[in-house]
N, C-alpha and C positions, 0 to 999 in steps of 0.2 A: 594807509596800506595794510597796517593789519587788521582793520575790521573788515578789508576785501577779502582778506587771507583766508581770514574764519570762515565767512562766508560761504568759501568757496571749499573750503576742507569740508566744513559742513554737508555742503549741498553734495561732496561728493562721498563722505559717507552714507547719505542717504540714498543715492545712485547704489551704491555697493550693496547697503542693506536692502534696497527692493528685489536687486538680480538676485542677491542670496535667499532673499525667499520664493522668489519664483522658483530658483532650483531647487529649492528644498521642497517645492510644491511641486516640481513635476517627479526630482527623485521619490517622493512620495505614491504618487500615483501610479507611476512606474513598478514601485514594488509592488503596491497592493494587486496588480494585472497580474504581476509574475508568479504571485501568492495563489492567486484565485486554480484552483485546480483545472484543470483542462477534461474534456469529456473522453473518458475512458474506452475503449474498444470493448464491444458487448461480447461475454463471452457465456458460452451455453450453459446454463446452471444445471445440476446432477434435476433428474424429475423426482419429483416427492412422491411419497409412498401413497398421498392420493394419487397422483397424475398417475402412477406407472400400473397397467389393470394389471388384474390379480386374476386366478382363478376360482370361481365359485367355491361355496362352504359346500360341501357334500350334503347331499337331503337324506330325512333320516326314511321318507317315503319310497315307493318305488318308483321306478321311471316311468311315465304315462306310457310308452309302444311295449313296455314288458309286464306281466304276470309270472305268478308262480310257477304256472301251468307251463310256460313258456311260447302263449300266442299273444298276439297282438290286443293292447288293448286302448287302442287310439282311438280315432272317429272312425267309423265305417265297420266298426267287429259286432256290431248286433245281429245276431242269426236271422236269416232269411227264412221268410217263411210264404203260403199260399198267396200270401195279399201281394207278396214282392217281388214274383217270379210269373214267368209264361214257360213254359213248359213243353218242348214239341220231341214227338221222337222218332227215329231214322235208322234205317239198315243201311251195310253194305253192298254195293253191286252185287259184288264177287265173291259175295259173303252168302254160305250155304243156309241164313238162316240163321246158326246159331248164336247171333250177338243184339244187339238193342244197344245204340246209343241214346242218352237223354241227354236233352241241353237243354239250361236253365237260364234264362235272361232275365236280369234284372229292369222291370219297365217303370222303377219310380225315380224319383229326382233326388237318392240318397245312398249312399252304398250299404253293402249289407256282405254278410259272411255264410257259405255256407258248408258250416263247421262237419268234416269226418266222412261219413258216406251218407245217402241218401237210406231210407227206412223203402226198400219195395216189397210188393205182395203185389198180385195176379188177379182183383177183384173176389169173387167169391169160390172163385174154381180154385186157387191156392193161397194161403195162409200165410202174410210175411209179419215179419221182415224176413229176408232172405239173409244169407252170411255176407262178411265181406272178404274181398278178394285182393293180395297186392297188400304191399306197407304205405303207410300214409306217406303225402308228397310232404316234400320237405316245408313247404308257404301251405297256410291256409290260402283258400278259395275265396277271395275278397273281390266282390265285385261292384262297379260303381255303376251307374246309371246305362243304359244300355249295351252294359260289357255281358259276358256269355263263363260259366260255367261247365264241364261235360262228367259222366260219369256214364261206363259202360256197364253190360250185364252182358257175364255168360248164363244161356239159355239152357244149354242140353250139350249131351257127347253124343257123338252121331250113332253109337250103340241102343240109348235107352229108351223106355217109351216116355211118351211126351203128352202134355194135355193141352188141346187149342184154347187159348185166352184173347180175349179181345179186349182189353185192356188193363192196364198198370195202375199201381195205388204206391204215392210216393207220400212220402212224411219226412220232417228235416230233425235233424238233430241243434242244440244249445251247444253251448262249451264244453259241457261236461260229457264223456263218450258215454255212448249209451243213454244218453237224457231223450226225455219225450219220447221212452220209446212205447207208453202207453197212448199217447194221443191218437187219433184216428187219421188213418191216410186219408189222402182225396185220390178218387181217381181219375184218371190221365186217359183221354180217348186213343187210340192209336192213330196213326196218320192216315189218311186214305188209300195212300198206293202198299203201306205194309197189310192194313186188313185183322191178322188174327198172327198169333205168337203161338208158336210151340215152344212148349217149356219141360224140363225136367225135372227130377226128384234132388236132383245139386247144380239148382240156379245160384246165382252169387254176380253181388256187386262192385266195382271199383269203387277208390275212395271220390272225392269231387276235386277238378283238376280245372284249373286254367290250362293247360297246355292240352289241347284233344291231341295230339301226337303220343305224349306219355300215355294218355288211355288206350290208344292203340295198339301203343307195343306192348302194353299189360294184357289184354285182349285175344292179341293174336299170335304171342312169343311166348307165351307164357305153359304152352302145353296144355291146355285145357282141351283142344279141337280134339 
């Protein structure tokens, strides 16, 4: 009976010691789960001084659409000249005669400028350039491919005498006022229903406008008739 005894004490210390190690194996594992950090909620990091844009360095150049001058100096400001232009010219109905509108269209596939007033003179009966008339428009005259230009001429005051001209000699100006004013006009046949101009001894021209209305009211508001 007592080597039953042992036997059995034995056998059941070792029942004991296997449960207590399994619990010691699960309290084990158990911790190390509760240990293991759990996934944290994303939250928006500050942006770094790459991510967040900045504003540009200042250039120490000028701005490509600005000059000193103060005109544009982007694509399309290169001065218009004979090769770039068609050129037709026109009265008013109800207009006694004394005015001349010119309009210039541009017929190439590039835009172009046509800087200040036009250079006119009268073929060989009178001698220009004639003066200009009116304050320069606030925009230069920047035309792109079959966009239209205008510049008006008073002819005469209905007092003076007058000399018949049968056509116009136009020349363009550069950037600069008063540039090319050596170069040679071309001239400009008159249209067929105008015929022949009478002109005065204080002809003068409008500056070049996109807007034919401001030529107008320079033209016909302005006290010249």
């Amino acid at each position: 009976m007592r080597t039953v005894r042992a036997s059995w004490r034995s056998h059941a210390l070792g029942v004991a010691a296997v449960a207590a190690l399994l619990a010691t194996a699960a309290c084990d594992s158990g911790g190390a789960d509760d240990a293991r950090p759990s996934a944290a909620p994303t939250v928006p990091s500050t942006p770094s001084a790459a991510a967040t844009p900045t504003a540009p360095a200042p250039s120490a150049s000028p701005s490509p659409t600005a000059t000193a001058a103060g005109t544009s100096s982007g694509p399309g400001t290169v001065a218009c000249n004979d090769n770039d232009l068609s050129i037709a010219t026109s009265v008013w109905r109800q207009d006694s005669g004394q005015h001349l509108l010119i309009t210039a269209t541009n017929f190439t596939d590039k835009a172009c400028t046509l800087y200040h007033y036009p250079y006119v003179g009268f073929g060989a009966a009178i001698d220009g350039p004639i003066d200009a008339m009116g304050s320069a428009p606030k925009a230069i005259a920047t035309i792109g491919p079959k966009e239209k230009a205008y510049a008006g001429l008073f002819l005469y005051r209905g007092s003076e005498r007058t000399i018949a001209v049968e056509a116009v000699s136009i020349g363009y100006q550069d950037r600069a006022l008063n540039s090319n004013k050596e170069s040679s006009m071309l001239d400009v046949a008159l249209s067929k229903e105008i015929g022949f101009l009478n002109v005065g001894t204080n002809a003068r021209v409008t500056y070049w406008n996109r807007d034919l209305r401001a030529v107008e009211d320079l033209l016909f508001r302005s006290g010249n008739n």
